[in-house]
Backbone bond lengths (Angstrom), bond angles and torsions (degrees), N, CA, C in turn:
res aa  C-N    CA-C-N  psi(-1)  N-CA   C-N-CA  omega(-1)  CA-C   N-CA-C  phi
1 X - - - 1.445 - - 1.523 109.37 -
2 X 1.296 113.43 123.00 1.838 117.94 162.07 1.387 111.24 -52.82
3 X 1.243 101.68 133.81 1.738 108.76 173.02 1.690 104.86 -69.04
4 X 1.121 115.47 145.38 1.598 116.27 166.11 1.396 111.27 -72.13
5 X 1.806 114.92 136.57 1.378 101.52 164.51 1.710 114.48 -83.45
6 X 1.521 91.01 -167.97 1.528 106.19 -173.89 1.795 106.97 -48.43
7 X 1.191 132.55 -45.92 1.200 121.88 -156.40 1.199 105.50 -97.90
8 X 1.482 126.56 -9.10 1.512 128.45 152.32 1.562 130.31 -72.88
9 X 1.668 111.21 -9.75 1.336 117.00 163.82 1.971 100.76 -93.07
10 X 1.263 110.73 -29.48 1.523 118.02 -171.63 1.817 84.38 -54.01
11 X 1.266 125.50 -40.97 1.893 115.42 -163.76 1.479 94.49 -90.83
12 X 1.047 122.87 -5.26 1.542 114.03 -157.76 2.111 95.39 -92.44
13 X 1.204 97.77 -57.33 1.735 121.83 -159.51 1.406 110.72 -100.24
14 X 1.629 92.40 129.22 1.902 87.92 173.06 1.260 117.61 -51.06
15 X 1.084 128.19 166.72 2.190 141.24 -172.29 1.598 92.53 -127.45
16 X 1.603 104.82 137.55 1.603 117.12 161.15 1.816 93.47 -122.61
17 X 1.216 114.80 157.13 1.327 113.16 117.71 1.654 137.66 -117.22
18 X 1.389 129.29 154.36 1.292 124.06 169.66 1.268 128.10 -62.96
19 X 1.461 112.10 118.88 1.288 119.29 -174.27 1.487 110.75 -109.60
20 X 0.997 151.48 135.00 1.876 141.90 163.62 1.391 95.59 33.65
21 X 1.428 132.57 55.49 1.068 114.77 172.13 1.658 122.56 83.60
22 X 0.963 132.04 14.65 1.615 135.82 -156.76 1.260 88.18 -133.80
23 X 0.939 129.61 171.73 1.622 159.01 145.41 1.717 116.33 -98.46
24 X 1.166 113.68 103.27 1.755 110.16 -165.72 1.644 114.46 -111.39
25 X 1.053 130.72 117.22 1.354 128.93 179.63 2.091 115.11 -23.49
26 X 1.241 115.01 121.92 1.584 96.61 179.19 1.561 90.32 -132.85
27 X 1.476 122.17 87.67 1.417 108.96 -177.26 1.469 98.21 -96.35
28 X 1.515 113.86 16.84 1.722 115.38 170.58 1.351 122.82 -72.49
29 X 1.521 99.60 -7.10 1.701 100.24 -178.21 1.850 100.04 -104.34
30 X 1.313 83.61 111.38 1.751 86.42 165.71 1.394 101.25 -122.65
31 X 1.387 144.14 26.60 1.284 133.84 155.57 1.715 102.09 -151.86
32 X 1.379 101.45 172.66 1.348 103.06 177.20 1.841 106.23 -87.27
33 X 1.389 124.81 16.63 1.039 129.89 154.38 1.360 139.42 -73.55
34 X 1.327 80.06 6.13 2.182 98.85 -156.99 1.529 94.94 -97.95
35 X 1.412 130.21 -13.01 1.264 122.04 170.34 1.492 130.31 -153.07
36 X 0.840 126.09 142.52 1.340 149.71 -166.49 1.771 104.88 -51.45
37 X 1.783 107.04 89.11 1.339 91.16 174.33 1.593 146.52 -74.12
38 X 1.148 91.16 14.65 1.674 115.61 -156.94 1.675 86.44 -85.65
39 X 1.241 113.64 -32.13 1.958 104.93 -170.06 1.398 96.82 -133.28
40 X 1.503 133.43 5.59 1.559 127.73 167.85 1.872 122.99 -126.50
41 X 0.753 104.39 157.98 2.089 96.00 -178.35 1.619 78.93 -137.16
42 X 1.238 108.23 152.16 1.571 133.56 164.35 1.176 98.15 -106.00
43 X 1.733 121.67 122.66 1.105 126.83 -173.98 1.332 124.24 -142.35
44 X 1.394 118.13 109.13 1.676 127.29 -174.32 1.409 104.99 -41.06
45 X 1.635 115.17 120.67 1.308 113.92 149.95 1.367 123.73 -57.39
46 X 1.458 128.27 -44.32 1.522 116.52 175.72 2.065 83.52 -93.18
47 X 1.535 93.19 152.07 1.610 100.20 161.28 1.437 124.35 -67.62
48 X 1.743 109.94 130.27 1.633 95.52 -172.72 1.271 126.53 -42.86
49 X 1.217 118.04 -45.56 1.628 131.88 -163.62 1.283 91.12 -54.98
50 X 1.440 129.81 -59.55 1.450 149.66 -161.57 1.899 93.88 -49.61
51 X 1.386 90.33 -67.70 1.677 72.43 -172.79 1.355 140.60 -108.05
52 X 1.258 85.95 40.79 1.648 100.93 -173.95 1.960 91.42 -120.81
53 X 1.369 120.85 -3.19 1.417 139.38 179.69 1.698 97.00 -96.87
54 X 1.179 127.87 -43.04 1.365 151.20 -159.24 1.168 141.07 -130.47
55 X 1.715 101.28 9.09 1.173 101.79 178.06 1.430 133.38 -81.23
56 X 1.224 144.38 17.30 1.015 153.22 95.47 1.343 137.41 10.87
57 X 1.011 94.32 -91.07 2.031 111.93 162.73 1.434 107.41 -55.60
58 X 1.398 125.26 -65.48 1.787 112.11 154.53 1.292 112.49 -9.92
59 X 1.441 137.58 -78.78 1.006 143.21 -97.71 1.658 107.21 -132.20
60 X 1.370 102.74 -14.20 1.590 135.97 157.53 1.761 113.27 -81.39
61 X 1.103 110.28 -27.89 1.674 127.11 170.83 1.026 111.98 -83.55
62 X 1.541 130.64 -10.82 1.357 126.08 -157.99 1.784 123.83 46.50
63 X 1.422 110.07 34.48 1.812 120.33 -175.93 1.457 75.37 -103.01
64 X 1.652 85.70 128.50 1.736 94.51 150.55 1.727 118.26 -105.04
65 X 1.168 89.94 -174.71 1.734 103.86 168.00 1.341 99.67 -97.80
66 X 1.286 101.58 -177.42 2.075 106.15 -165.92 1.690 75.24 -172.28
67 X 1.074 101.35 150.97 1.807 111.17 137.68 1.547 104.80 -123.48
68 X 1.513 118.76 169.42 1.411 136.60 -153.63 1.590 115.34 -160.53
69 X 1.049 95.56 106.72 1.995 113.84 -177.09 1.629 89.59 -69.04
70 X 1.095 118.28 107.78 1.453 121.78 160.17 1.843 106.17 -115.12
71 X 1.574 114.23 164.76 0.982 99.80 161.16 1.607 110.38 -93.45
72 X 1.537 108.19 179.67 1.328 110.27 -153.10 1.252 114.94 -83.77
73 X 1.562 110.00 -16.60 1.681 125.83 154.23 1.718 114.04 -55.17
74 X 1.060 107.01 -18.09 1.851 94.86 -168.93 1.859 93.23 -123.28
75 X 1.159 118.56 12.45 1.208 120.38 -166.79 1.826 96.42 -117.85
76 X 1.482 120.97 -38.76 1.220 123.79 146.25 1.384 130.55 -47.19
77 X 1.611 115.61 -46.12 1.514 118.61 -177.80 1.836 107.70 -87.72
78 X 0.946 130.73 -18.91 1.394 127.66 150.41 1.383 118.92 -39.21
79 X 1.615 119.00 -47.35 1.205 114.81 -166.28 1.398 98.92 -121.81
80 X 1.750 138.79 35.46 1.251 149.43 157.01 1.013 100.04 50.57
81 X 1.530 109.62 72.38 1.468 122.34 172.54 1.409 111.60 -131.50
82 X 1.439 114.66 5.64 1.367 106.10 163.95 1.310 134.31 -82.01
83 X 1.727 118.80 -166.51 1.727 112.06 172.79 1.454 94.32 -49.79
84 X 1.479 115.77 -72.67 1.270 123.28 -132.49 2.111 93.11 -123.44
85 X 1.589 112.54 88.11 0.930 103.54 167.40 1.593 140.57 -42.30
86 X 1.907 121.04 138.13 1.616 98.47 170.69 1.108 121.66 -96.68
87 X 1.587 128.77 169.07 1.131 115.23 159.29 1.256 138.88 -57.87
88 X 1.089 153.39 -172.44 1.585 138.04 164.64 1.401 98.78 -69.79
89 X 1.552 161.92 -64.40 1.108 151.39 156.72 1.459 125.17 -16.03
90 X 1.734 104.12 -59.16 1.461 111.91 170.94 1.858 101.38 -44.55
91 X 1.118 114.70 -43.24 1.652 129.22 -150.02 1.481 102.72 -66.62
92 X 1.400 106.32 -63.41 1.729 116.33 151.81 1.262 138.54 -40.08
93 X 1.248 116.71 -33.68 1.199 125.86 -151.73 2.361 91.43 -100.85
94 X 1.516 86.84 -28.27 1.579 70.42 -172.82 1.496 115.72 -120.39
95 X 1.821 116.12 3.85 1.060 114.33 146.17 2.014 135.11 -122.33
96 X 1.496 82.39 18.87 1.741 106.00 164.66 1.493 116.63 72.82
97 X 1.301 98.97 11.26 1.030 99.43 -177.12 2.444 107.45 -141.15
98 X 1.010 111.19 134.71 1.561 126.47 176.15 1.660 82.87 -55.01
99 X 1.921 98.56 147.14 1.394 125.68 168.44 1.631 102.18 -67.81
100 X 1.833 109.79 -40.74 1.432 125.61 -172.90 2.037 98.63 -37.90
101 X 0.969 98.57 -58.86 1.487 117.99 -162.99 1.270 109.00 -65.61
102 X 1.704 120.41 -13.36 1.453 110.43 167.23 1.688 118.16 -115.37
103 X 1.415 95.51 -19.07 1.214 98.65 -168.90 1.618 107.88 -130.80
104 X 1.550 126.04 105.15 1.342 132.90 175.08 1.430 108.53 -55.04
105 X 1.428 104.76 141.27 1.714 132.29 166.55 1.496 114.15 -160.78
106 X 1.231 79.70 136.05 1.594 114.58 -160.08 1.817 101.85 -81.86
């Protein structure tokens, strides 16, 4: 089976982006044309591999997939890819929002 690209999960999965900490409905993105990748990443709450390996068991749990307009600064420190990693507190504390809430673990 071909993996789906980005704009075939963009029709497939509800869209948020992060706002002050919130998660906000963005059903304005129906392509990966809808935003500016230079300062945003669209980013699977469950990992693709993960649930396209597992989607099943997802889907028996009632966990969905989501994608999520983050910018590319908070989309790096989610997955401890910056200079100076945070803690999960640090993580909360300075973009208002839990890693839990963007990024699934099992």
């Amino acid at each position: 089976m071909q993996a789906m690209g980005m704009n075939e999960d963009i029709k497939e999965f509800k869209k948020f982006i992060l706002s002050h900490g919130c998660l906000i409905p963005a059903e304005w993105i129906t392509s990966t044309d809808d935003y500016n990748h230079y300062i945003y990443h669209l980013h699977h709450y469950i990992k693709k591999q993960t649930w396209e390996r597992d989607k099943e068991w997802f889907i028996e749990r009632g966990i969905e997939q989501k994608l999520i307009l983050l910018p590319i600064k908070v989309h790096e420190a989610i997955h401890n890819q910056g200079i100076r990693n945070l803690s999960d507190e640090e993580f909360k504390k300075k973009y208002g929002i839990s890693r839990k809430e963007l990024l699934f673990k099992r």
